[in-house]
VEXVEX-671366 format. One record per residue (C-alpha): residue number from 1; y, x, z; residue in three letters. Coordinates in Angstrom, 1 decimal, m for minus. Layout:
% residues N
R     n        v        u        w   res
R   NUM        Y        X        Z   ALA
...
//
This chain:
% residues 426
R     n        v        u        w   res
R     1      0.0      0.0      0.0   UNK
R     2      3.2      1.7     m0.8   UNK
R     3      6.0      1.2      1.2   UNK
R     4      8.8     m1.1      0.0   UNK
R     5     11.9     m2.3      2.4   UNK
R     6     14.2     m3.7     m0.6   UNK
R     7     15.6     m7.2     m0.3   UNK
R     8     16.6     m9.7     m3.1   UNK
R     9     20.3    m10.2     m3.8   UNK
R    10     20.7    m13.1     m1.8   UNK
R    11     19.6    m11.5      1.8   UNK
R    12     22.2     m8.5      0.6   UNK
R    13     24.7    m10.8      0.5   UNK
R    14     24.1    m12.4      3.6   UNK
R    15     23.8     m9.0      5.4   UNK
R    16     27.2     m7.9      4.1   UNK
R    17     28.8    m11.4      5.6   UNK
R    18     26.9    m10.1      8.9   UNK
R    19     28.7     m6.8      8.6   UNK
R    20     32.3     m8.3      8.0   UNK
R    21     32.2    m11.0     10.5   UNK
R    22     30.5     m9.2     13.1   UNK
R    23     33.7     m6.7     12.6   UNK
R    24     36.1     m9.4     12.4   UNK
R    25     34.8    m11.9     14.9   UNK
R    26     32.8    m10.6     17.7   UNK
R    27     33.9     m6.7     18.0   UNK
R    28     37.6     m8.2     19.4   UNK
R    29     35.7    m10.7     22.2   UNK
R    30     34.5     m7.0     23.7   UNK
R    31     38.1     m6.6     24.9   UNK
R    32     38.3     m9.7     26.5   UNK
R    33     37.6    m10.4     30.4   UNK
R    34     35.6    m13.6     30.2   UNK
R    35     32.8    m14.5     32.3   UNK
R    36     29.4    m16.0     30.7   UNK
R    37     30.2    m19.6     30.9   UNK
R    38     33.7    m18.8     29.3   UNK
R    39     32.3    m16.8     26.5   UNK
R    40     29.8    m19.3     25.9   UNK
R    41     32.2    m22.1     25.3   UNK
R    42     34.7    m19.5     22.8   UNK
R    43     31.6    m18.3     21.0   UNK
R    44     30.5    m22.0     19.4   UNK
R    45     32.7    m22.0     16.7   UNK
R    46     31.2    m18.8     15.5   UNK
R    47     27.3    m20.1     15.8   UNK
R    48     28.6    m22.9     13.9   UNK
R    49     29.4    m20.5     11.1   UNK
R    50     26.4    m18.8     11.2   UNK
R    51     24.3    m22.1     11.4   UNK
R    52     26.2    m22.7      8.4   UNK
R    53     25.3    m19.1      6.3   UNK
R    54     21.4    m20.3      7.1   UNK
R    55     21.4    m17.1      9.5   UNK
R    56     20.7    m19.1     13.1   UNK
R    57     17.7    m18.4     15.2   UNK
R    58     16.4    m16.2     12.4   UNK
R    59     13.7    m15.2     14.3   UNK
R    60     11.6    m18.3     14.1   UNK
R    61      9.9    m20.3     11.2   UNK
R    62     11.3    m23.2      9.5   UNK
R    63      9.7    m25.9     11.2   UNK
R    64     10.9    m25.2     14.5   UNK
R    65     15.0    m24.7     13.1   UNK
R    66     14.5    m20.6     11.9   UNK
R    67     14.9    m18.9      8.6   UNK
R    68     11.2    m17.6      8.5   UNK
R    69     12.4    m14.3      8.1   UNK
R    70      9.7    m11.3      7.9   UNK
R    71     10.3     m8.6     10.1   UNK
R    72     11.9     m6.2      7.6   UNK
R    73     14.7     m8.7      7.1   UNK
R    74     15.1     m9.6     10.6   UNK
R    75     14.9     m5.5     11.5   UNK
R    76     18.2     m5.2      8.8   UNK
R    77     20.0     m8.2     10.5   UNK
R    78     19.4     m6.8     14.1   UNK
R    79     20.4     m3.4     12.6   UNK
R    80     24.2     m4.9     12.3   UNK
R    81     24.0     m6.9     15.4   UNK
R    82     23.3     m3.9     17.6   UNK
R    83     26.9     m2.6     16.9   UNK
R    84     27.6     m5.2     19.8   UNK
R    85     26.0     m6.6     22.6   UNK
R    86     27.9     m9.7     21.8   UNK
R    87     26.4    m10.5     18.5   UNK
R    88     23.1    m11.6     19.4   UNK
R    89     24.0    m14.6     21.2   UNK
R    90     26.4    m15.7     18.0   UNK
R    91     23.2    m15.8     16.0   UNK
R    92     20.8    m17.1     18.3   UNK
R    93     18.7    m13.9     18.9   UNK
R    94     19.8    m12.9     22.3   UNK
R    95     17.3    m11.7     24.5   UNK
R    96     15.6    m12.7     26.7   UNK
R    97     15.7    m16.3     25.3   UNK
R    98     14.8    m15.1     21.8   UNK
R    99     11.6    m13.9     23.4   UNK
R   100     10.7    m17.0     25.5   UNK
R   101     11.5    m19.5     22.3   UNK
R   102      8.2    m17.5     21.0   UNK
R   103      6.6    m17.9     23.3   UNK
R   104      7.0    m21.1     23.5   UNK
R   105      6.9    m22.0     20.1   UNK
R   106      3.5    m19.1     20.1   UNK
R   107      1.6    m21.2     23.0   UNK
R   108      4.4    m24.0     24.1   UNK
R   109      2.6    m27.8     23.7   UNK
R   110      4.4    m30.2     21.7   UNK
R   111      6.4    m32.0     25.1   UNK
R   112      7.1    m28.1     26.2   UNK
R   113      8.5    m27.4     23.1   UNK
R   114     10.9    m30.5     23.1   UNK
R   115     11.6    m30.3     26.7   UNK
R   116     12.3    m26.3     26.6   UNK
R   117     12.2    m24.6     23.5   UNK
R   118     14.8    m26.9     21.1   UNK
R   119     17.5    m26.9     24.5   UNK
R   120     17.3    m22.9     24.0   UNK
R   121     17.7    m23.0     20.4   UNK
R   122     20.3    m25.0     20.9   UNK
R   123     22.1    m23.1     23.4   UNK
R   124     21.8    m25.8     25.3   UNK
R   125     20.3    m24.2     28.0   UNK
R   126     19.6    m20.3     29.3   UNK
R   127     15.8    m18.9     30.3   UNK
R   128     14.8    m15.5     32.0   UNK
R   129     11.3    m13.6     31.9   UNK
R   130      9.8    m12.7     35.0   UNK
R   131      7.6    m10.2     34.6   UNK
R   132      8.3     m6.9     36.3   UNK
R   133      7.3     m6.2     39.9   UNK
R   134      8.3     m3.3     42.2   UNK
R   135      5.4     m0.8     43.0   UNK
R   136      3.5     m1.8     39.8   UNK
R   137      4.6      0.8     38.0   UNK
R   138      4.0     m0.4     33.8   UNK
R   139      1.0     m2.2     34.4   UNK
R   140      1.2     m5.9     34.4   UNK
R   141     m2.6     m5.7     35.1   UNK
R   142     m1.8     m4.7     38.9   UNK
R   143      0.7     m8.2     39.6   UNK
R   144      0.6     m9.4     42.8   UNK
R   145      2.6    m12.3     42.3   UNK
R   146      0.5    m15.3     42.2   UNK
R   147      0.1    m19.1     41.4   UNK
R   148     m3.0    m21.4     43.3   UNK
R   149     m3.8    m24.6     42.3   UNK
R   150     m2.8    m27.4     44.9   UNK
R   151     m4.3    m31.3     43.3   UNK
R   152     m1.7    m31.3     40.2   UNK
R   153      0.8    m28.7     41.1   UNK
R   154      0.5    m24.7     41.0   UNK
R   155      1.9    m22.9     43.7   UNK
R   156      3.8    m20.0     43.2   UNK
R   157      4.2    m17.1     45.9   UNK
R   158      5.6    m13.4     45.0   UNK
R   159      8.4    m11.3     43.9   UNK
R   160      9.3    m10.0     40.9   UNK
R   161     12.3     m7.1     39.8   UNK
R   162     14.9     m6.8     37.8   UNK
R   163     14.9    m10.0     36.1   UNK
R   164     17.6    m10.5     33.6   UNK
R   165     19.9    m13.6     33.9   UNK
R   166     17.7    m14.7     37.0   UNK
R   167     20.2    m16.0     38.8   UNK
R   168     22.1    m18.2     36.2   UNK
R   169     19.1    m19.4     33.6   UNK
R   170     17.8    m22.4     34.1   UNK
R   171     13.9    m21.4     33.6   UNK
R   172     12.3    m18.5     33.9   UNK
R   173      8.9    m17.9     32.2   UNK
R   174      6.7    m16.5     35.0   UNK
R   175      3.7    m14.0     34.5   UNK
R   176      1.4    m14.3     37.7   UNK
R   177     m2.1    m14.0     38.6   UNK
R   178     m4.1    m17.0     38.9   UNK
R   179     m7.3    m15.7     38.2   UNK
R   180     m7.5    m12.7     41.0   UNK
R   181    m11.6    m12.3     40.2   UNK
R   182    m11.2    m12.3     36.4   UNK
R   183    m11.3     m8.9     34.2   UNK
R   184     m7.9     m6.7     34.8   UNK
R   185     m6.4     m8.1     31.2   UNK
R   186     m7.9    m12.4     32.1   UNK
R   187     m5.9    m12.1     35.9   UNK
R   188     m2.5    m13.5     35.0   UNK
R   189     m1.3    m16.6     33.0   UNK
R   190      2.3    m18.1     32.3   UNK
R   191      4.3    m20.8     33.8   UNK
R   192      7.5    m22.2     33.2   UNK
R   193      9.4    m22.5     36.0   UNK
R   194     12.4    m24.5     36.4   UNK
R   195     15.3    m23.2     38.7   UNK
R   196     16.0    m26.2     40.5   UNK
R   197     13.1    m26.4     42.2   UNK
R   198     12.6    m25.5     46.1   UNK
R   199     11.8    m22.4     46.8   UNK
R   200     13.2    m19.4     45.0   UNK
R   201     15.7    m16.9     46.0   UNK
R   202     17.4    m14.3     44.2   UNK
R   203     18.9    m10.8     45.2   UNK
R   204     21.6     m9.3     42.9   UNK
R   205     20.6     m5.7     41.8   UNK
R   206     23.4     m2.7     40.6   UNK
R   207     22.1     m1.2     37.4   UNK
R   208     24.4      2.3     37.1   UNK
R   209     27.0      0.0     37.2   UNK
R   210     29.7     m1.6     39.9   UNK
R   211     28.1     m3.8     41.9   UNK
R   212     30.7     m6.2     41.2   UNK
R   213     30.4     m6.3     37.2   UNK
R   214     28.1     m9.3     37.0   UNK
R   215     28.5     m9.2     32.9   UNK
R   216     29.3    m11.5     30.0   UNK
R   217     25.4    m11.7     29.4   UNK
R   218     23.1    m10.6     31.9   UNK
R   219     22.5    m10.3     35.5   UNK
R   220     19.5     m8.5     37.0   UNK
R   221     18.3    m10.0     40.0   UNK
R   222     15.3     m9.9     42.4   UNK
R   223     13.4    m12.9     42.4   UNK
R   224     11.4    m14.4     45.4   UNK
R   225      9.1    m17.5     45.0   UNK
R   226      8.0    m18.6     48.0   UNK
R   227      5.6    m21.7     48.0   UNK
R   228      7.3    m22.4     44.7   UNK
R   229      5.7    m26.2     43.6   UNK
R   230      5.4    m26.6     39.7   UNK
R   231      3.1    m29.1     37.6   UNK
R   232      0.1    m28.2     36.1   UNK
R   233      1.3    m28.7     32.8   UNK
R   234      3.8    m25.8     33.3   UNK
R   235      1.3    m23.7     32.5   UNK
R   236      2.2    m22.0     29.1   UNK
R   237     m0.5    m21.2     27.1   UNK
R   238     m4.4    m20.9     28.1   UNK
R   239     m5.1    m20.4     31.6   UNK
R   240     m6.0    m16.3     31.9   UNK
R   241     m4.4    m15.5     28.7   UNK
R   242     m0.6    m14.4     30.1   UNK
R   243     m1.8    m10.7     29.3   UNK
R   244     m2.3    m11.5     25.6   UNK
R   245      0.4    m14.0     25.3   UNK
R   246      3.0    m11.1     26.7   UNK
R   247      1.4     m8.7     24.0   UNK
R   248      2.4    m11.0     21.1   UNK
R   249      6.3    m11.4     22.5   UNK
R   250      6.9     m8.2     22.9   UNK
R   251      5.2     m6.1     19.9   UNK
R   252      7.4     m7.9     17.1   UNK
R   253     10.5     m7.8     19.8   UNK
R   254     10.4     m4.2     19.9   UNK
R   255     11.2     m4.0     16.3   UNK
R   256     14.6     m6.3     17.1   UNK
R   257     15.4     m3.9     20.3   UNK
R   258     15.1     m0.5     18.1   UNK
R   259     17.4     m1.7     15.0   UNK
R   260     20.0     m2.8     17.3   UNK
R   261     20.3      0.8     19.3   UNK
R   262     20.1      2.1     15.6   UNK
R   263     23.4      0.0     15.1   UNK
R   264     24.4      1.2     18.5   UNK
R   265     24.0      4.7     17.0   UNK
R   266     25.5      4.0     13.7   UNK
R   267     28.6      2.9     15.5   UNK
R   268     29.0      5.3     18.1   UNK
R   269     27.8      8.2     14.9   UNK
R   270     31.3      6.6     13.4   UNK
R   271     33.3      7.2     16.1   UNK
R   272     32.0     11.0     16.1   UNK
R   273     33.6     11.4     12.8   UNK
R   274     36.4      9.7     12.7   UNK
R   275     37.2     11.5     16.5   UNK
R   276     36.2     15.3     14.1   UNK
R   277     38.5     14.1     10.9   UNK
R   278     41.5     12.9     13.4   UNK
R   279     41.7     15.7     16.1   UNK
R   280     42.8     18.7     16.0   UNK
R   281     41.8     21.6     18.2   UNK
R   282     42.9     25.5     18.3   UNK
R   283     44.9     25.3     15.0   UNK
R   284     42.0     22.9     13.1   UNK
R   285     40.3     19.9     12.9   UNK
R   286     37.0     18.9     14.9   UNK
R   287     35.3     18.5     12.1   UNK
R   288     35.9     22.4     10.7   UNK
R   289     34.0     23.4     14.3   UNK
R   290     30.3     24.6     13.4   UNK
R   291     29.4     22.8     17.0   UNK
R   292     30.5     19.6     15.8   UNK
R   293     29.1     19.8     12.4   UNK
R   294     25.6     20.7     13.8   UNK
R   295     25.9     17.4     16.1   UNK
R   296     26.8     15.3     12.7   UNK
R   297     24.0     17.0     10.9   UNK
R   298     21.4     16.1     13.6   UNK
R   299     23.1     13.0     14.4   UNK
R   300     22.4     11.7     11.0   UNK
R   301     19.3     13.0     10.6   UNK
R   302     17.9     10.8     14.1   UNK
R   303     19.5      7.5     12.9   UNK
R   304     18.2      7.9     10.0   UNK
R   305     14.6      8.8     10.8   UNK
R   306     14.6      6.1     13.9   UNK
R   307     15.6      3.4     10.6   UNK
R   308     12.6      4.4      8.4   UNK
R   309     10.4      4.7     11.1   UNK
R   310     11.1      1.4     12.6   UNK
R   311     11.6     m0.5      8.9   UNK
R   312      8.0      0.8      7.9   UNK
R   313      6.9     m0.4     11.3   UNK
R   314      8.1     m3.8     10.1   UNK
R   315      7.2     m3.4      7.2   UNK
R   316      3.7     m2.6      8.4   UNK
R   317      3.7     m6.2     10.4   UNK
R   318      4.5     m8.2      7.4   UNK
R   319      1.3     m6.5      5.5   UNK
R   320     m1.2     m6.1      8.8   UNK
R   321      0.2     m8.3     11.3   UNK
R   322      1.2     m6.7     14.7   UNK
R   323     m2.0     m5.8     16.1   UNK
R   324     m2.8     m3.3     13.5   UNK
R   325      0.9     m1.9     14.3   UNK
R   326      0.6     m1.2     17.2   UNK
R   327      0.6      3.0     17.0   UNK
R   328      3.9      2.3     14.8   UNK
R   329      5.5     m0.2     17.3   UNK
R   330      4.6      2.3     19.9   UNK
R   331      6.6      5.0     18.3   UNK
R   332      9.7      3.6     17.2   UNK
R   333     10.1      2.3     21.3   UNK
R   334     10.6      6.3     22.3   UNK
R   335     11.9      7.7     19.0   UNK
R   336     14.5      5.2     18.6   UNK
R   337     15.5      5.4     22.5   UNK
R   338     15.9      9.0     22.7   UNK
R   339     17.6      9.2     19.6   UNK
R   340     20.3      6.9     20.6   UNK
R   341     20.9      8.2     23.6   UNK
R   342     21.5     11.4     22.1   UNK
R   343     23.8     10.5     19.3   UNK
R   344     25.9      8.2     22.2   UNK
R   345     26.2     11.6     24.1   UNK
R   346     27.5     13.2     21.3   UNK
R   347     30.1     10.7     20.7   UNK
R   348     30.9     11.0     24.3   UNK
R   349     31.6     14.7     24.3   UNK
R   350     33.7     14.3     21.1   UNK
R   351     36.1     12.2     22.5   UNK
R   352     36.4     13.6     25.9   UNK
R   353     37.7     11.5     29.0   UNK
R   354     38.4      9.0     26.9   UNK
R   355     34.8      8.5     26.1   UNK
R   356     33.7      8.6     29.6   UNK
R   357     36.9      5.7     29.8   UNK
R   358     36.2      2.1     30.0   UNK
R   359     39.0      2.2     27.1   UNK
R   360     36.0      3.0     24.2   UNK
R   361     32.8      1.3     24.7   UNK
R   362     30.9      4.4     24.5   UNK
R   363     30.6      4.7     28.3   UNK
R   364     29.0      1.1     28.3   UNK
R   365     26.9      1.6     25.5   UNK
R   366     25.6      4.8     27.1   UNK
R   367     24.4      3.0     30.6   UNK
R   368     22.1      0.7     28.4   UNK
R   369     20.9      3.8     25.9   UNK
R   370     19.3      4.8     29.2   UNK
R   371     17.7      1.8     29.9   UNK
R   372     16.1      1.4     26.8   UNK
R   373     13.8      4.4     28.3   UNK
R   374     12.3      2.2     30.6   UNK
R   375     12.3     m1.4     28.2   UNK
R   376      8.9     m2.8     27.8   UNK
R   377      7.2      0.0     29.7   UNK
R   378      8.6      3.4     29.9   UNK
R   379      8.5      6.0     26.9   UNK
R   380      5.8      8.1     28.6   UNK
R   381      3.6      5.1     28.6   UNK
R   382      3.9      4.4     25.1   UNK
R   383      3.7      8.2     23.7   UNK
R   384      0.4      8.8     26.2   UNK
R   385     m0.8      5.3     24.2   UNK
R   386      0.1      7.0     20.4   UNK
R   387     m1.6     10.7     21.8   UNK
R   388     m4.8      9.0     22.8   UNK
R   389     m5.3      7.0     19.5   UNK
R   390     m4.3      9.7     17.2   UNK
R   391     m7.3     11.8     19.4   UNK
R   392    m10.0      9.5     18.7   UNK
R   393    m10.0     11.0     14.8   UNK
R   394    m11.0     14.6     16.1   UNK
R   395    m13.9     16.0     17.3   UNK
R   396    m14.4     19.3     19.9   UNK
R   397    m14.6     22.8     18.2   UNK
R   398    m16.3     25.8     19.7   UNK
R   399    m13.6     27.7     18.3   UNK
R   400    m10.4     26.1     16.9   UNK
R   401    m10.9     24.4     13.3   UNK
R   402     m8.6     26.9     11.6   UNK
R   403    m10.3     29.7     12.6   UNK
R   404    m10.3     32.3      9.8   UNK
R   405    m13.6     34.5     10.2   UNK
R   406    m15.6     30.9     10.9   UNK
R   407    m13.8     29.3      7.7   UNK
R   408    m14.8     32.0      5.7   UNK
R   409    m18.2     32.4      6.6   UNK
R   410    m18.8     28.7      5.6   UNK
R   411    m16.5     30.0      2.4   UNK
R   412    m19.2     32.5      1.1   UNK
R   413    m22.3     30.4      2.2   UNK
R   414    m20.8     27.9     m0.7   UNK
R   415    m19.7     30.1     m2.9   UNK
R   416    m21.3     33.2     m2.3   UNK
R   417    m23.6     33.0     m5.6   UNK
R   418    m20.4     32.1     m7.8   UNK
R   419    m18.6     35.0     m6.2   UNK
R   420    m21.6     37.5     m6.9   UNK
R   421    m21.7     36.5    m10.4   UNK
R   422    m17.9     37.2    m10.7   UNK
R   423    m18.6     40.6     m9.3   UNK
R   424    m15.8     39.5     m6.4   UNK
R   425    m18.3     40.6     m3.8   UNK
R   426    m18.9     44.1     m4.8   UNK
//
């Protein structure tokens, strides 16, 4: 199969109303001090514009009020929408609700879907996942936090960490084990739980950050449940299967997460060079300094390797489906993550205090580059996960593979006649 990450006309077009309206509309709301509920309300004018280009909720098929994009078409969209964190939620891709409308609309029943999934595609309503849990480490295999049947209703006891948006959605899609004596991957199912019921706390949490910045889009909260009383029908998906139903959310997702720090890097890569063209240093320009040249050079050369790497990883989804991606999704998570936390430090040092300074978003960007390390399991997870796969294709050597006397020893046994007769052994 060769590779092929071209788009008709039509898409083009589209993509290059993304890029100016993105510019135009949502870069100026960044300088604006609005809390969520106010930037909700001034964003609606812009969804209906991009409900109107056919661009809304891209993510999802026709039938449920999506585009039925393929993944190399939504990766080029999310590729301009990571120039802001605003964007997302203009087009109806925000996380984490983009995630939890699949999986509601992946294992959701019809009345879920109605009751849940079309109020978040409307923006109607906000969701959070709960997944993560202190002292776990990446495994979701070793949750503690856990949901019994009582009669009709499940009852949920447990704590889960750093929850985005825990504190002002109003559900949150809730991994737990209800199964404790199943296999390690049949423990844990999903439920949806809605926030007004009894029972659940929260405890705001500082991510490098001042504890008073609540943001225009997410919190991050700790999340206690205690005795937590939810129908039995809350249970998303099949009972056991939370494990594989998490697996399906977040392989494709990663794909949306890497293009947008590839815009992040694209637009902090811009500033680097307009900073080296404008400022001048010593008697000449930034851009005449063989430091700075060497950080454009490599600069360029990570965003653009993240972009192929991740486009052929969509690419490879669209031909294979995600389970047989699952070495290339693995990749682009750590490549893509270093990469643009790299080029954002670059920019950074370009610029000076002013890039440290809340008066360039550099500074914020930068805080979130570093937390795309540890997004959907940590980097180290994921590259020990590549290493062991590429390992099954090789066998053990006495001595290494390459070795020069052994290869030539096999060398003459083949050809040793042939040689002979040539004289080439005399």
């Amino acid at each position: 199969m060769s590779w092929n990450f071209s788009t008709e006309p039509e898409f083009e077009r589209k993509l290059e109303w993304m890029r100016d309206f993105v510019r135009e509309e949502v870069y100026p709301l960044e300088t604006l001090d609005l809390d969520y509920r106010q930037f909700r309300e001034i964003i609606k004018p812009l969804q209906d514009e991009v409900r109107a280009q056919g661009l809304w909720a891209a993510h999802l098929g026709p039938e449920l009020g999506g585009q039925g994009f393929g993944q190399v078409k939504l990766g080029l969209m999310h590729e301009i929408l990571g120039g802001s964190e605003l964007a997302p939620p203009v087009f109806g891709v925000h996380a984490p609700d983009t995630g939890n409308s699949e999986l509601l609309a992946i294992g959701g029943t019809e009345e879920q879907k109605r009751k849940w999934m079309d109020p978040l595609l409307a923006n109607e309503i906000w969701s959070a996942y709960s997944m993560t849990e202190q002292g776990t480490g990446s495994d979701p295999t070793q949750f503690t936090t856990s949901a019994v049947l009582d009669g009709d209703e499940w009852v949920v006891n447990g704590t889960k960490y750093c929850v985005g948006n825990g504190d002002r959605s109003d559900i949150h899609i809730l991994m737990c084990v209800t199964d404790p004596d199943a296999d390690r991957h049949s423990r844990a199912s999903m439920l949806i739980i809605p926030t007004d019921v009894p029972g659940i706390t929260t405890r705001p949490i500082s991510l490098m950050s001042d504890p008073e910045d609540h943001g225009v889009l997410h919190t991050h909260v700790e999340v206690t449940y205690e005795d937590v009383r939810v129908p039995r029908e809350n249970l998303l998906g099949e009972r056991g299967k939370g494990f594989a139903l998490a697996q399906k959310r977040l392989g494709p997702g990663r794909i949306h997460h890497c293009m947008r720090w590839i815009g992040v890097s694209r637009r902090a890569f811009d500033m680097l060079c307009e900073r080296a063209v404008s400022k001048s240093v010593h008697g000449s320009y930034l851009k005449d300094k063989g430091v700075i040249q060497n950080w454009i050079a490599e600069s360029i050369a990570a965003i653009e390797s993240s972009r192929l790497l991740t486009l052929h990883a969509a690419w490879k989804i669209d031909e294979v489906g995600a389970t047989n991606a699952r070495q290339e999704i693995a990749m682009i998570k750590y490549h893509c993550a270093t990469s643009q936390y790299e080029v954002l430090d670059r920019a950074i040092q370009i610029h000076g205090a002013l890039g440290f300074s809340g008066d360039l978003p550099l500074e914020h960007m930068y805080r979130w580059a570093r937390a795309s390390r540890l997004y959907d399991g940590p980097d180290e997870v994921h590259k020990m996960g590549v290493a062991k796969r590429i390992l099954r294709g090789y066998e053990p050597h006495d001595l290494p593979s390459e070795h020069v006397p052994t290869r030539r020893a096999a060398a003459l046994e083949k050809y040793g006649e042939q040689l002979a007769a040539l004289g080439a052994l005399a």
